[in-house]
C-alpha positions as a printed Julia matrix, in Angstrom:
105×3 Matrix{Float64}:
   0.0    0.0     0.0
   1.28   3.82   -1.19
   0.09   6.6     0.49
  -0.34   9.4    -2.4
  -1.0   13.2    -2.43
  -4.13  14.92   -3.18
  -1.91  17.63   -5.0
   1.3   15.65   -6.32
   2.17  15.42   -9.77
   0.54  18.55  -10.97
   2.25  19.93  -14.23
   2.51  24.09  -14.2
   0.86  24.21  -17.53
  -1.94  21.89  -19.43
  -3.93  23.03  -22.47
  -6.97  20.91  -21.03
  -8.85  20.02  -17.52
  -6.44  17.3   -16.52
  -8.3   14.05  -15.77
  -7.12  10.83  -13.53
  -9.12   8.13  -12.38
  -7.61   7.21   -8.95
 -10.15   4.02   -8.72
 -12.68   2.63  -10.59
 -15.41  -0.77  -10.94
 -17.7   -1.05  -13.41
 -20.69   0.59  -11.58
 -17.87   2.93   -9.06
 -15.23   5.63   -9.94
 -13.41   8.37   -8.41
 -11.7   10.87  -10.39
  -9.1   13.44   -9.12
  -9.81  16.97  -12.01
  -7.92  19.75  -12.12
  -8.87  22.78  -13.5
  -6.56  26.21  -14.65
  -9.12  28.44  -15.6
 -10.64  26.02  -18.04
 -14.15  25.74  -18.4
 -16.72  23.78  -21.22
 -17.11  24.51  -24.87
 -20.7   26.8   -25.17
 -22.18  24.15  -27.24
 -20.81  21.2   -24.96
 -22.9   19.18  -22.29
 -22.25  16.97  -20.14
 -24.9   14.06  -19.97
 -23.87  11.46  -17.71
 -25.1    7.81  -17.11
 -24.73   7.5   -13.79
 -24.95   9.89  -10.37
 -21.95  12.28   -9.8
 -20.56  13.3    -6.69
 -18.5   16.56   -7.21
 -16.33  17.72   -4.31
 -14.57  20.96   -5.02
 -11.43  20.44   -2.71
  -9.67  24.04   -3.81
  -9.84  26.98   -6.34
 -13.33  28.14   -7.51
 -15.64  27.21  -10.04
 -19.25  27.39  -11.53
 -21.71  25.0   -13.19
 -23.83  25.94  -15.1
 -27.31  23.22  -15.97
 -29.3   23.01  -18.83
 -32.65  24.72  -17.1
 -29.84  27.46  -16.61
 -29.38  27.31  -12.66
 -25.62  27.88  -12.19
 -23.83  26.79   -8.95
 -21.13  28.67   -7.73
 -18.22  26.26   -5.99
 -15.74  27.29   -3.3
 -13.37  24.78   -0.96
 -15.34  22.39    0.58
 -18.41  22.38   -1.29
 -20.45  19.28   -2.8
 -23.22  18.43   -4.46
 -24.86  15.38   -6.02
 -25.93  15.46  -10.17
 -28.09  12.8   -11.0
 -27.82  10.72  -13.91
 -28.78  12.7   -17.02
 -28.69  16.13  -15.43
 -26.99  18.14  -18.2
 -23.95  20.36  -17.45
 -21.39  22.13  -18.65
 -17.92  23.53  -16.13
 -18.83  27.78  -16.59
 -15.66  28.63  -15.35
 -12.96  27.8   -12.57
 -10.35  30.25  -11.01
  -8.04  31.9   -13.51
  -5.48  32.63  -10.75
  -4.8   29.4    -8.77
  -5.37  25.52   -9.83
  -9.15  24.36   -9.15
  -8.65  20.67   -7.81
 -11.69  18.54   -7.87
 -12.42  15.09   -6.51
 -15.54  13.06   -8.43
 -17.2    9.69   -7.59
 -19.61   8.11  -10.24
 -21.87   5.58   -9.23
């Protein structure tokens, strides 16, 4: 067993939301995201098949949903998107790294 970092192995620079699934079953995953002021294409939704749970562990960030509710996201705050509930990442901070930790089930 190897005790690893929430934070380690974070490049300076990516072009994209860097994604890495830390675990994963085929009905269970968990998903470490970081963000660098990235944030969905406009025509882009997300439209998942099974229940998220988004923890937003630093940084900033907003979702925004297809009825057009947006949720604003600081440290420590979670939420649970059903199944199907379409999204899109608005924005996330433009001046520090936005880390993320997701669980699909």
């Amino acid at each position: 067993m190897r005790v690893k970092n929430f934070f380690e192995n974070t490049p300076d620079i990516f072009p994209e939301e860097l994604i890495e699934e830390i675990y994963s079953t085929p009905d269970f995953k968990i998903e470490r995201i970081i963000s660098d002021g990235h944030s969905s294409s406009k025509d882009f939704w997300y439209d998942q098949d099974k229940n998220e749970f988004v923890f937003l562990v630093s940084g900033s960030a907003e979702l925004m949903f297809e009825d057009e509710k947006s949720i604003e996201l600081y440290p420590g705050d979670y939420l649970i998107i059903p199944a199907h509930k379409k999204h899109r990442v608005e924005k996330t901070d433009p001046h520090q790294k936005t880390f993320w930790l997701t669980v699909f089930y």
